[in-house]
N, C-alpha and C positions, 0 to 999 in steps of 0.2 A: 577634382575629388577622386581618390581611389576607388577602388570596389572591392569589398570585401566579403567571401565568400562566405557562405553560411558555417559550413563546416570549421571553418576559423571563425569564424565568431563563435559558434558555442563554444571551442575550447577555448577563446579567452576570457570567456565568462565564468565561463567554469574555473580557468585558474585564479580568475579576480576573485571567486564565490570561496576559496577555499582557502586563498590568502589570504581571505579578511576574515573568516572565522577564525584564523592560526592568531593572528595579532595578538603580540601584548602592549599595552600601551606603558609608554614611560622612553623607553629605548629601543632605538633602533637596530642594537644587536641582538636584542631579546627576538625585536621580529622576526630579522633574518635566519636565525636559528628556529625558530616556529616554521619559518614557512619552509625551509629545510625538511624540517621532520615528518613535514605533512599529515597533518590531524587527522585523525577518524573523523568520519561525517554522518550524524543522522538525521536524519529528516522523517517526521511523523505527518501522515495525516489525515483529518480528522473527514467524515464525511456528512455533509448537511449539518457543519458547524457554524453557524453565524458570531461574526466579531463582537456584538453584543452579547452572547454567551459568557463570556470571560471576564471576571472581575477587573481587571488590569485595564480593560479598553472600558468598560459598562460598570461602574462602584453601585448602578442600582439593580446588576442581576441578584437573581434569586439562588445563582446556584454556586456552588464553592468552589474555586478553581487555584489552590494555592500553590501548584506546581506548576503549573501554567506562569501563574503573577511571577511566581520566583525567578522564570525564565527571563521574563522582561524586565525585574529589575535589574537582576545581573549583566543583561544581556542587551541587545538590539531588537526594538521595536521597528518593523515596518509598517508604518499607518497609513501609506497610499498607494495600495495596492489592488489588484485586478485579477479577478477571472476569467477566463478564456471560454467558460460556459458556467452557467449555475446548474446542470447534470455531473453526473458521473463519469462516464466515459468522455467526453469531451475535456474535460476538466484532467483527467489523469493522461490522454494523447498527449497537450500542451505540456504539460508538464515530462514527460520523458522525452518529447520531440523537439521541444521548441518549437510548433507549428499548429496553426490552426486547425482544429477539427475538421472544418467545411471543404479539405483540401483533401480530404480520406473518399473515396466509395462511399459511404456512411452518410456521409454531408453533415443529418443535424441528428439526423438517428442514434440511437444508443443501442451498443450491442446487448442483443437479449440470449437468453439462455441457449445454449448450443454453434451460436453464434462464430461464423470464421473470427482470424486475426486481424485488424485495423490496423497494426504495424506489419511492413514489411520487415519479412528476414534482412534486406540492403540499408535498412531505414539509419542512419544517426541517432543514435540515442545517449541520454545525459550517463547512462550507465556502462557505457562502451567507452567513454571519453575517463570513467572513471575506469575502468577495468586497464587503459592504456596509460595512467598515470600511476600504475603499479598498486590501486587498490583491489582488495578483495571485496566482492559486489555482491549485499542478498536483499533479496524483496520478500519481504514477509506481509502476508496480509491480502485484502482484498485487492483481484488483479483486472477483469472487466475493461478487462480488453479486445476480448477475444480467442479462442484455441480453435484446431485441428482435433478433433475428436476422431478416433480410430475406430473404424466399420468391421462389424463383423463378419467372416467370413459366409458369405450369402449368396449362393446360386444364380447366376446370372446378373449378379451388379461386379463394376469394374474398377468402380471411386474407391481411393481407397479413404477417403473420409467424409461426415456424414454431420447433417444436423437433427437428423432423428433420434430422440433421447432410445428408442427401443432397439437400432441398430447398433448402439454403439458397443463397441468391446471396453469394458473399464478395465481389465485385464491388460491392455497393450499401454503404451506410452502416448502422451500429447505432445502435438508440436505446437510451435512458436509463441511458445510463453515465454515466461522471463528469463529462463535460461538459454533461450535461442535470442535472446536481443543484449547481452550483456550484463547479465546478472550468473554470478557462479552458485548459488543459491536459491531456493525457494520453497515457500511452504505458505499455502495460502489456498485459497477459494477461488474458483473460475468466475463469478458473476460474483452482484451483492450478497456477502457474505451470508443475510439472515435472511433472503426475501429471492435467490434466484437458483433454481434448479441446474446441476448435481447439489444436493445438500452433503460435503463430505469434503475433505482437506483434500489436497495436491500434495505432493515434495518432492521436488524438481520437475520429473516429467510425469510422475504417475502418481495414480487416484490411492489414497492413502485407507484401503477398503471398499467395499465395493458397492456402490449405491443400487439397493435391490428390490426397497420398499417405498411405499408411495409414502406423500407426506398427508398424515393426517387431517382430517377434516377440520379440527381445531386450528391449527396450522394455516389451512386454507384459507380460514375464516378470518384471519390478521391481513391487516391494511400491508398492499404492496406485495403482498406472498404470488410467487409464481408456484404453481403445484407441479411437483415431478417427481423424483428419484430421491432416496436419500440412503443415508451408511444406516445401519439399524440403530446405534448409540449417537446419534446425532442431537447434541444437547446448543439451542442456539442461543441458549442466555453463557455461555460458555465462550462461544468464539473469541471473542476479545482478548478476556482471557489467556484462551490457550495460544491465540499472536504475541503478544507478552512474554510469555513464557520461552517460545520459541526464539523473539529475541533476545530475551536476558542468556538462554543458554549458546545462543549465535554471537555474541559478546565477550562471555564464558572463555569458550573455545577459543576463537580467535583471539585474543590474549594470553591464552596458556599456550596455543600450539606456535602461533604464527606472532610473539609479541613484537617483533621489527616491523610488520607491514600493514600497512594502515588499513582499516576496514570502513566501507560503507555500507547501511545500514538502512533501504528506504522500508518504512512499519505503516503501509495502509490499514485504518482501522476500517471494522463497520462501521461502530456508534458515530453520531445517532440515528443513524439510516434510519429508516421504518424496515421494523414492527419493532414498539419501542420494550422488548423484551431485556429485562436487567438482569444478571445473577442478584446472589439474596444480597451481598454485602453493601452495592451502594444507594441500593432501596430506601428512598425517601431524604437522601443527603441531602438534595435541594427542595425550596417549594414551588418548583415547576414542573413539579406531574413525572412522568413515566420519562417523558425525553430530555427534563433537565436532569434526572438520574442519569440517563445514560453519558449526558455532557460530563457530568459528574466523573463517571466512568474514564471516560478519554483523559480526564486531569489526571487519575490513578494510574494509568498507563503512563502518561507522560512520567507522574514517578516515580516507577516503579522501572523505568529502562536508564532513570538519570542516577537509582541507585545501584543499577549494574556498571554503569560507567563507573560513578566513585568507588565501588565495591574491587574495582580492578585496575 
């Protein structure tokens, strides 16, 4: 038996993963020409979404999931599949490394607010493999992974980086987020999106404002809230949202500027993370309280990036 290294298996997975979305069925020159032209790819996903959530798997959820169903009827269902942890950060390692969590520093831990990076700068990642198949790569969305947060200039310290939310300079750049692992792109939240200190967007390497006020006691008060720092217009029934947005207009672009080159597109949501904070409009869509809304939510997303596709 051969042995095949790791490095070559992610990328033949990866071309197998990208060939089989290209397919058309009927003809075999049709394929050929598809995997040719190499499709855009996105991938969403959802956090602390269970498969019962979604009408398409569950006909007796409570909550509406019609862009979701639509994906499946048109599309491929995988219905034997596996997580690599049922947290966060574990769960999002696997998925850009192809490797188990327990193989980090980390072990079973999850990175919490101020937290180093869990990937090395050296690491393989599924975005590098894309970025060398001639796609353009953005991660939008929640990241919880880990950053290098940049230290203020301080009298007698030598590090130049820091996990003390009160040391940190929001003014300078972060390293080894998405755009040091193979992403040309990013806009997104350092921890869970609604529940982890800095409260305040990234793009690319810097804080999109500057987290200066504490988070209020209300705030505090919600299930899973870490308390620290936030932008002063920091609105969390919003975030989603404005990931949305950020990809429908990362979409946009890339079509108009760059319409020959294929783009990748990974959209980490919050929802339905805890605290189950909704904006007004998908309030009460389901009758599962506060976090089948939010599920709610993520199906509106899902449509809302599937009408950017057809929209372009």
């Amino acid at each position: 038996m051969s042995t095949l290294k790791r490095r070559d298996f992610m990328k033949t997975v990866g071309l197998g993963a990208v060939a089989l979305g290209s397919l058309r069925c009927g003809s075999s020159e049709g394929q050929e020409e598809a995997v040719e032209g190499r499709p855009n790819v996105v991938f969403i996903l959802a956090d602390d979404m269970g498969w019962g959530d979604v009408k398409t798997n569950n006909p007796d959820s409570l909550i509406p999931t019609p862009n979701i169903d639509r994906l499946a009827e048109e599309g491929v269902v995988f219905s034997d599949a596996h997580s690599s942890s049922a947290l966060c950060t574990p769960t999002r390692y696997g998925i850009l490394t192809g490797r188990f969590y327990w193989r980090t520093h980390k072990k079973h831990s999850l990175v919490m607010p101020y937290d180093p990076p869990v990937i090395p700068p050296e690491r393989l990642t599924w975005s590098r493999i894309m970025q060398e198949k001639g796609y353009t790569t953005a991660f939008i969305g929640k990241w919880h992974l880990g950053l290098w947060y940049p230290r203020k200039e301080l009298e007698g310290f030598r590090r130049q980086y820091t996990m003390t939310e009160e040391e940190i300079d929001f003014e300078k750049p972060v390293v080894g987020g998405p755009c040091d692992l193979g992403f040309d792109y990013f806009f997104g939240t350092a921890g869970c999106s609604t529940s982890d200190a800095p409260y305040c967007f990234i793009r690319n390497d810097r804080f999109v404002g500057i987290p200066s006020i504490p988070t209020p006691d209300d705030m505090n008060a919600m299930p899973g809230v870490y308390p620290g720092l936030m932008v002063p217009d920091w609105d969390q029934e919003q975030v989603d949202a404005t990931f949305v947005q950020e990809s429908v207009d990362f979409i946009g672009t890339q079509v108009k500027e760059n319409p020959d080159d294929p783009f990748f597109l990974y959209l980490a949501l919050s929802a339905p993370h805890v605290p189950w904070v909704n904006p007004d409009f998908p309030r009460g869509a389901s009758r599962e309280g506060p976090r089948g809304d939010l599920c709610a939510l993520v199906d509106w997303c899902v449509g809302e990036v599937r009408k950017a596709l057809e929209a372009n």
